[in-house]
VOLUM-30264 format. One record per residue (C-alpha): x negated, y negated, z negated; residue in one letter. Coordinates in Angstrom, 3 decimals. Layout:
# VOLUM-30264
node x = X	y = Y	z = Z	res = A
...
//
This chain:
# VOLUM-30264
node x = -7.225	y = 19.247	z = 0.575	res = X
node x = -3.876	y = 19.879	z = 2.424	res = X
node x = -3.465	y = 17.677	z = 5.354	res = X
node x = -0.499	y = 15.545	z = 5.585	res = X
node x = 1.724	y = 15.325	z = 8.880	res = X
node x = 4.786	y = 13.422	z = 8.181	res = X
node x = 5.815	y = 11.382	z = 5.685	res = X
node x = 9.451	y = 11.396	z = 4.618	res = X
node x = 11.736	y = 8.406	z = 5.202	res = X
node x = 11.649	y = 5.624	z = 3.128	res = X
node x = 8.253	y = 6.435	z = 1.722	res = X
node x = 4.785	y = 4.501	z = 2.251	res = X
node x = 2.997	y = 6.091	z = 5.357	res = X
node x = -0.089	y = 3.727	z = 6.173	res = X
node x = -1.436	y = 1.273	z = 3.917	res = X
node x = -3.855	y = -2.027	z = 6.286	res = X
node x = -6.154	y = -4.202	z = 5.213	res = X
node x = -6.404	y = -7.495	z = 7.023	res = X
node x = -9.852	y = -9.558	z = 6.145	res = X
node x = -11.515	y = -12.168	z = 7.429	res = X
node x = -15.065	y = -10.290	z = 7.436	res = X
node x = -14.097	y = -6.747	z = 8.896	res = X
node x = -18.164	y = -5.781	z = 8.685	res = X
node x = -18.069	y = -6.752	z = 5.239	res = X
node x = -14.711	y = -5.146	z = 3.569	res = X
node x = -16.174	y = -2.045	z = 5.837	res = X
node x = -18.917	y = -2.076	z = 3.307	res = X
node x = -17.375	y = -3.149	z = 0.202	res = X
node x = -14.791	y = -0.046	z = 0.154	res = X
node x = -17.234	y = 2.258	z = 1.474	res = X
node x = -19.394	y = 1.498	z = -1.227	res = X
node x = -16.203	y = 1.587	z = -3.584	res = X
node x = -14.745	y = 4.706	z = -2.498	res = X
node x = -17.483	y = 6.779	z = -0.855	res = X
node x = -15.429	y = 6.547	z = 2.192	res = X
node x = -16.466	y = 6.602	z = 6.448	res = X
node x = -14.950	y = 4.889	z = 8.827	res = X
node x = -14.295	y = 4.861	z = 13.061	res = X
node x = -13.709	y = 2.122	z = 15.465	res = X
node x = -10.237	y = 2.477	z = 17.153	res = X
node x = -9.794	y = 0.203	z = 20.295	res = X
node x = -6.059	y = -0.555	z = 20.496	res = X
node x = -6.009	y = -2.343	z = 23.738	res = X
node x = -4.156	y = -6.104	z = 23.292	res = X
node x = -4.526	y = -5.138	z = 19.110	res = X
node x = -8.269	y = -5.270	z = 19.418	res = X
node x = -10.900	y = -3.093	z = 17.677	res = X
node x = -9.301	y = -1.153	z = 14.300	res = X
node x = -11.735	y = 0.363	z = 11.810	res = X
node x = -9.887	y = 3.498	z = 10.732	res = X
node x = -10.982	y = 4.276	z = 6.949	res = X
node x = -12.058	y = 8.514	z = 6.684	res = X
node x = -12.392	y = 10.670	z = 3.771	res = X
node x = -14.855	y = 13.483	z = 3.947	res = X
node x = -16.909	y = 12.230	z = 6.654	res = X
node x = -16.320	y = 10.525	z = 10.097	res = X
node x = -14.123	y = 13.343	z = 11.043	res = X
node x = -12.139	y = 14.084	z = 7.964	res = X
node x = -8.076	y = 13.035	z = 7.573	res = X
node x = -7.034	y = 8.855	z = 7.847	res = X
node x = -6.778	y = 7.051	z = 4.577	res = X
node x = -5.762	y = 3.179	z = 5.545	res = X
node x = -6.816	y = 0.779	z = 8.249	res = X
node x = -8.776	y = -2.394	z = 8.890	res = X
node x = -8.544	y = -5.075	z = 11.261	res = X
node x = -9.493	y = -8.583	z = 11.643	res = X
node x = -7.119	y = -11.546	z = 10.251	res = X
node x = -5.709	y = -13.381	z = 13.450	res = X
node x = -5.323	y = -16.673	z = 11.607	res = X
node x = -7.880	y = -18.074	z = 9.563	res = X
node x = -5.283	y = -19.682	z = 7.642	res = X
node x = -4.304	y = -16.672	z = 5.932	res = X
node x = -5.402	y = -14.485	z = 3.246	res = X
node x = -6.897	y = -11.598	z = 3.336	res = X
node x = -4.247	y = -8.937	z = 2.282	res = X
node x = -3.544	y = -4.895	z = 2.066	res = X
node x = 0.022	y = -4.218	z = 3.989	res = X
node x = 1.783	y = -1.487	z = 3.054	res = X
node x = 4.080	y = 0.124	z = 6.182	res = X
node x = 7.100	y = 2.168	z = 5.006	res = X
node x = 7.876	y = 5.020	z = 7.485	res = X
node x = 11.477	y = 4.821	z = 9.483	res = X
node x = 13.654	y = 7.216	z = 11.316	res = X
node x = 15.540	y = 4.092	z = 13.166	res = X
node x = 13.301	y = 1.058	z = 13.719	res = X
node x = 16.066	y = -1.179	z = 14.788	res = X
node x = 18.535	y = 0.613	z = 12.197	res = X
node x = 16.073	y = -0.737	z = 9.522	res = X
node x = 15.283	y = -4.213	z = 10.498	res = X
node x = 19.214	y = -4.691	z = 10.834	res = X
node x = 19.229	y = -3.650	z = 7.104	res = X
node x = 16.185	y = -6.010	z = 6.457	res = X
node x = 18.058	y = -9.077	z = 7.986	res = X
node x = 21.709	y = -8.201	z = 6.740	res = X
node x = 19.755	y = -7.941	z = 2.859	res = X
node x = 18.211	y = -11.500	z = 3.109	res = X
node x = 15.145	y = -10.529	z = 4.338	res = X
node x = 12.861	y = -11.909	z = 7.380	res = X
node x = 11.432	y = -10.291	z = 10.250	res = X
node x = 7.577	y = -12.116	z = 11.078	res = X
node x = 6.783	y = -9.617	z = 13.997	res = X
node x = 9.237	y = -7.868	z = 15.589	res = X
node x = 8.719	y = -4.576	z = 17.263	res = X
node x = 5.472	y = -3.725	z = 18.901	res = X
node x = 4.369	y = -0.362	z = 20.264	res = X
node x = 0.435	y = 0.182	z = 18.318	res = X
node x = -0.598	y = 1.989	z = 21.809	res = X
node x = 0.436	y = 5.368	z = 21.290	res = X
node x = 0.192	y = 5.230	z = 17.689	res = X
node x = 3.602	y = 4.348	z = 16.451	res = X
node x = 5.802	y = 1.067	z = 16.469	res = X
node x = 5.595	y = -1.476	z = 13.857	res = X
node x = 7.284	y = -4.458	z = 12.478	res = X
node x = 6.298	y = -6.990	z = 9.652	res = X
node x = 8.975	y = -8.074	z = 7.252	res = X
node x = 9.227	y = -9.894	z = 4.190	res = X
node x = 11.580	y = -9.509	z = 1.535	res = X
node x = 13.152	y = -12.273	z = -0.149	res = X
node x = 11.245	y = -13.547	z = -2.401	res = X
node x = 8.857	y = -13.674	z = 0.790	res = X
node x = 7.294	y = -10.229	z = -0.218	res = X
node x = 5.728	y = -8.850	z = 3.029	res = X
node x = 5.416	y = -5.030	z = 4.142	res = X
node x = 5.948	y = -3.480	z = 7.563	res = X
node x = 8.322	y = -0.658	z = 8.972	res = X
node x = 6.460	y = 1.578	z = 10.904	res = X
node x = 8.031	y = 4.690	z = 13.370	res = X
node x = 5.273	y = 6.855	z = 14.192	res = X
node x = 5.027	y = 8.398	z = 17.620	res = X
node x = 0.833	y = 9.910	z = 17.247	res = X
node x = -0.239	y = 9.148	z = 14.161	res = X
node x = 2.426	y = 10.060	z = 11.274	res = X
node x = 0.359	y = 7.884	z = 8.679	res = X
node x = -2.155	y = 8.755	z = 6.449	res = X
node x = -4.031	y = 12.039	z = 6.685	res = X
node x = -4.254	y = 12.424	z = 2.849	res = X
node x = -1.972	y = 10.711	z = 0.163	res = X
node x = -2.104	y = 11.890	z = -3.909	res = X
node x = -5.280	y = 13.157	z = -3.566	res = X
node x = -9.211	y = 11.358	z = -5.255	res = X
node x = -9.982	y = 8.625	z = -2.456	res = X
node x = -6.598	y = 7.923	z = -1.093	res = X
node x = -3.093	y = 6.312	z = -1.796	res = X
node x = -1.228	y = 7.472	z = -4.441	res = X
node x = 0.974	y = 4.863	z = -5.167	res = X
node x = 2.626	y = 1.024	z = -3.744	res = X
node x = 4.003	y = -1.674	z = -6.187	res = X
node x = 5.683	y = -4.559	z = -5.928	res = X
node x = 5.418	y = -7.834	z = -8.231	res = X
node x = 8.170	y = -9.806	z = -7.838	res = X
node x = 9.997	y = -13.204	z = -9.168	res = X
node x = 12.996	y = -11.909	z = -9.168	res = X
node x = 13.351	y = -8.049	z = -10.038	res = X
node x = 17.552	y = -7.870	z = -9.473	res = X
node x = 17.113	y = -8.741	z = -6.368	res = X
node x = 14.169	y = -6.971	z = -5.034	res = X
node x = 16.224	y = -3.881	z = -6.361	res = X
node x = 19.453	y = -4.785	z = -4.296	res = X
node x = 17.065	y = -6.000	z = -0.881	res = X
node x = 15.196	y = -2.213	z = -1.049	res = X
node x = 17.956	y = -0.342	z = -2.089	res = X
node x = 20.210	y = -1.375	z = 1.161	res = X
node x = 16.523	y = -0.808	z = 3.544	res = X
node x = 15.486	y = 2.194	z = 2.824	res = X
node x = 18.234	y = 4.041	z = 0.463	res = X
node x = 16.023	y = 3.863	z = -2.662	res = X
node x = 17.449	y = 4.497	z = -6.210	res = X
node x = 16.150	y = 1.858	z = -9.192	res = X
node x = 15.108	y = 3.313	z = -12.821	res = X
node x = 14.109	y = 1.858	z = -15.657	res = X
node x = 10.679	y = 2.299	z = -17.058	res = X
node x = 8.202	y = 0.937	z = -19.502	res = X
node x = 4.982	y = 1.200	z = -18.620	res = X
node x = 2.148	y = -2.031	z = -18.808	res = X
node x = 5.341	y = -4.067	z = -17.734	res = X
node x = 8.264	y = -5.054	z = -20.525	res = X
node x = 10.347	y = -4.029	z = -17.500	res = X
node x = 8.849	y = -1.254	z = -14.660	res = X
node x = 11.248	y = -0.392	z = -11.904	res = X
node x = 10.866	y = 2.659	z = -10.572	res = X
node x = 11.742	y = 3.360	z = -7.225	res = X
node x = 13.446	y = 6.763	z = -6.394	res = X
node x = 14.012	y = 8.833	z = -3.402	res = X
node x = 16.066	y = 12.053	z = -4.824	res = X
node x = 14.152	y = 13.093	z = -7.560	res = X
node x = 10.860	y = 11.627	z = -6.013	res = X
node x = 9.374	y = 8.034	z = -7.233	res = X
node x = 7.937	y = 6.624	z = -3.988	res = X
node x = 7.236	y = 3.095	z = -5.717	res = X
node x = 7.254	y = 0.819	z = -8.211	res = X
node x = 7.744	y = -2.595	z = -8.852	res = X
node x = 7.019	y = -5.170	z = -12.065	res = X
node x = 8.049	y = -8.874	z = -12.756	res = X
node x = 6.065	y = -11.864	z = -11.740	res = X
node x = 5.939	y = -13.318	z = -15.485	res = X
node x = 5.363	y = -16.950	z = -16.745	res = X
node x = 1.715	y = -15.581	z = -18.044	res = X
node x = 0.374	y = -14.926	z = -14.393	res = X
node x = -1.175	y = -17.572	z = -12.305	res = X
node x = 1.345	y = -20.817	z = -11.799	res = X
node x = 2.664	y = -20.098	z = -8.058	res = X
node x = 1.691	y = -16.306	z = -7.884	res = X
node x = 3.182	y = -15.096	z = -4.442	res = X
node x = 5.358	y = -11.691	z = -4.736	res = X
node x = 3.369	y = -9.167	z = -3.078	res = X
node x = 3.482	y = -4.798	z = -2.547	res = X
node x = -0.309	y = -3.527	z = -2.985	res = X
node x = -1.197	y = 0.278	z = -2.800	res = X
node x = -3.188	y = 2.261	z = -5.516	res = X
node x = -6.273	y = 4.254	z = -4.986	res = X
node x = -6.725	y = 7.291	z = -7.031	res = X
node x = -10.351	y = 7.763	z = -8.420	res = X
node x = -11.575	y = 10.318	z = -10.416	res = X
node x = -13.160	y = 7.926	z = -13.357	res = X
node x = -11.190	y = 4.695	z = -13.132	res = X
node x = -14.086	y = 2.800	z = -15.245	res = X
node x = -16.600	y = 4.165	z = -12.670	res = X
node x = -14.988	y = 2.859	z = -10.081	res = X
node x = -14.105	y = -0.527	z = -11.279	res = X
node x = -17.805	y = -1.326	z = -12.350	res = X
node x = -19.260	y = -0.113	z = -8.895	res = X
node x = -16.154	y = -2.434	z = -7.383	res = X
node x = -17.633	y = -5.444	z = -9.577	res = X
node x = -20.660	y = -4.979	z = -8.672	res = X
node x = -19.805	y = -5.017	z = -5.198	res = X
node x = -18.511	y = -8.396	z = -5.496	res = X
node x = -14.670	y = -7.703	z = -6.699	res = X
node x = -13.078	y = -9.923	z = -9.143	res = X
node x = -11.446	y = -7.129	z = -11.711	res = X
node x = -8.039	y = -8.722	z = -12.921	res = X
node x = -7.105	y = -6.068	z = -15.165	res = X
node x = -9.486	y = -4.003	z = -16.808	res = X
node x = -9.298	y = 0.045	z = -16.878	res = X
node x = -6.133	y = 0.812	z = -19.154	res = X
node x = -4.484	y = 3.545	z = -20.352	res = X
node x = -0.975	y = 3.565	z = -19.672	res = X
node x = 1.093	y = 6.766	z = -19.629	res = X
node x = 0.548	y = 7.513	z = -15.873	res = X
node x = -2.668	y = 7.428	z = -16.852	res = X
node x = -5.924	y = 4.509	z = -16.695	res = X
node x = -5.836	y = 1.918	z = -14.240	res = X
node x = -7.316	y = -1.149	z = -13.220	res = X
node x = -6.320	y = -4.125	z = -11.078	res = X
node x = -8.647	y = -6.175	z = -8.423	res = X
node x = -9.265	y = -8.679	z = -5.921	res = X
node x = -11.753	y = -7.079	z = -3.242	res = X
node x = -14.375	y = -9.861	z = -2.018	res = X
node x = -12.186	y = -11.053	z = 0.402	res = X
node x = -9.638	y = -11.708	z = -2.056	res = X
node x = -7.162	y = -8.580	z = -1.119	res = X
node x = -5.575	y = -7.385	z = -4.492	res = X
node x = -5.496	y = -3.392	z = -4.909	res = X
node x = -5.334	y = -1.081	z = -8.036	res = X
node x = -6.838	y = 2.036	z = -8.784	res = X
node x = -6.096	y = 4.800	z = -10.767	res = X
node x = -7.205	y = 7.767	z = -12.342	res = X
node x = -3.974	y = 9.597	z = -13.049	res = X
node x = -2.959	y = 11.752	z = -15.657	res = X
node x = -2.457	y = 14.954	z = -14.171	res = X
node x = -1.068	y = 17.160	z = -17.063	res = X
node x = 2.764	y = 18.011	z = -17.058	res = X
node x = 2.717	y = 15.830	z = -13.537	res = X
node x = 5.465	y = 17.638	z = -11.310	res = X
node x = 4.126	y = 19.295	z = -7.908	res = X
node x = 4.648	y = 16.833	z = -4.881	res = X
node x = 7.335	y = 17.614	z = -2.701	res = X
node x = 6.304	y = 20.432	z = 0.463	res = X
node x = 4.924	y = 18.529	z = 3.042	res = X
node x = 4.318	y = 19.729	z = 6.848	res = X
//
């Protein structure tokens, strides 16, 4: 598999889980995904697990770190790579959006801040200085794809549009209205509506997808595991997916795409 290293503005870089039982969700989506894992000591961030593919040594998929309030869910946070950290968050703020942390050097990673949209949608800028993102995107066992679910779509299209330059486009997918997020000709996200048939008080929220090889595979073995599967594997035209809550209660999607007439990704580094 090609290695990736850099990521484009404006598209997802890293993707974090945040859980309340590191030792557990370690388990759970190694078990899920067949993946391995290192401890990264981050100095005043604490111990990171850093999720592998192919083995200990292989490229960076996502992270994992403790939750550092107990009042909080357990969540996956996409980070949306920059060119001008302080460019961007004076975007965020002059759309309507929030800033929760402001900027923080990761060691000698990169430097990150947590936003919200808002609808009160979180995701987090990051500018990378040693570690560009994830290793491998678009590829069996890593991120492939970030949605939004939002309460109100109109705006969610204005908000991103002004941060990060994205163009909106209409689709119809396993939504009566998919947005379609657009960098160029490249989609780098999507986004659906928070409808009156999901859970009463449903918070927006972005969560990555995970592409697996057999979607149905994958969401048994997840069950079994202890996830709560929210949408069964269906067959939309991207191709069959399924939605879940891991153990912890972080949502996430998989997907086993359908590959045939899909365009070639744009050259990477």
């Amino acid at each position: 598999m090609p290695e990736v290293t850099e990521h484009a503005p404006g598209t997802a870089a890293w993707t974090q889980l945040t859980s309340p039982d590191v030792g557990a969700s370690k388990e759970f989506y190694r078990g899920v995904f067949g993946w391995d894992s290192y401890t990264l000591t981050l100095g005043a961030w604490g111990d990171n697990e850093i999720f592998t593919l192919d083995g200990a040594q292989g490229p960076e998929v996502a992270g994992l770190n403790s939750l550092t309030d107990d009042t909080e869910p357990a969540s996956w946070t996409c980070y949306f790579r920059v060119e001008n950290l302080d460019a961007a968050l004076d975007a965020v703020g002059g759309a309507g959006g929030a800033v929760s942390v402001e900027p923080t050097d990761v060691a000698d990673l990169g430097r990150m801040a947590l936003c919200s949209d808002p609808q009160g949608a979180d995701f987090a800028l990051w500018l990378p200085y040693n570690l560009a993102g994830a290793g491998v995107i678009d590829e069996p066992g890593a991120t492939c794809w970030v949605e939004l679910a939002s309460t109100d779509v109109q705006d969610a299209r204005r908000f991103y549009g002004r941060v990060f330059g994205w163009t909106a486009v209409d689709r119809s997918y396993y939504a009566p209205s998919y947005t379609n997020w657009k960098i160029g000709d490249w989609s780098v996200a999507g986004m659906l509506p928070i409808e009156s048939w999901w859970p009463e008080g449903f918070p927006p929220h972005w969560i990555p997808y995970f592409w697996v090889e057999d979607c149905d595979a994958t969401a048994g073995r997840a069950a079994a595991l202890g996830a709560t599967v929210h949408v069964p594997p269906t067959d939309i035209r991207p191709g069959r997916f399924s939605v879940m809550t891991d153990p912890a209660g972080a949502r996430l999607a998989v997907i086993t795409p359908d590959v045939s007439g899909r365009p070639a990704a744009p050259a990477r580094p």
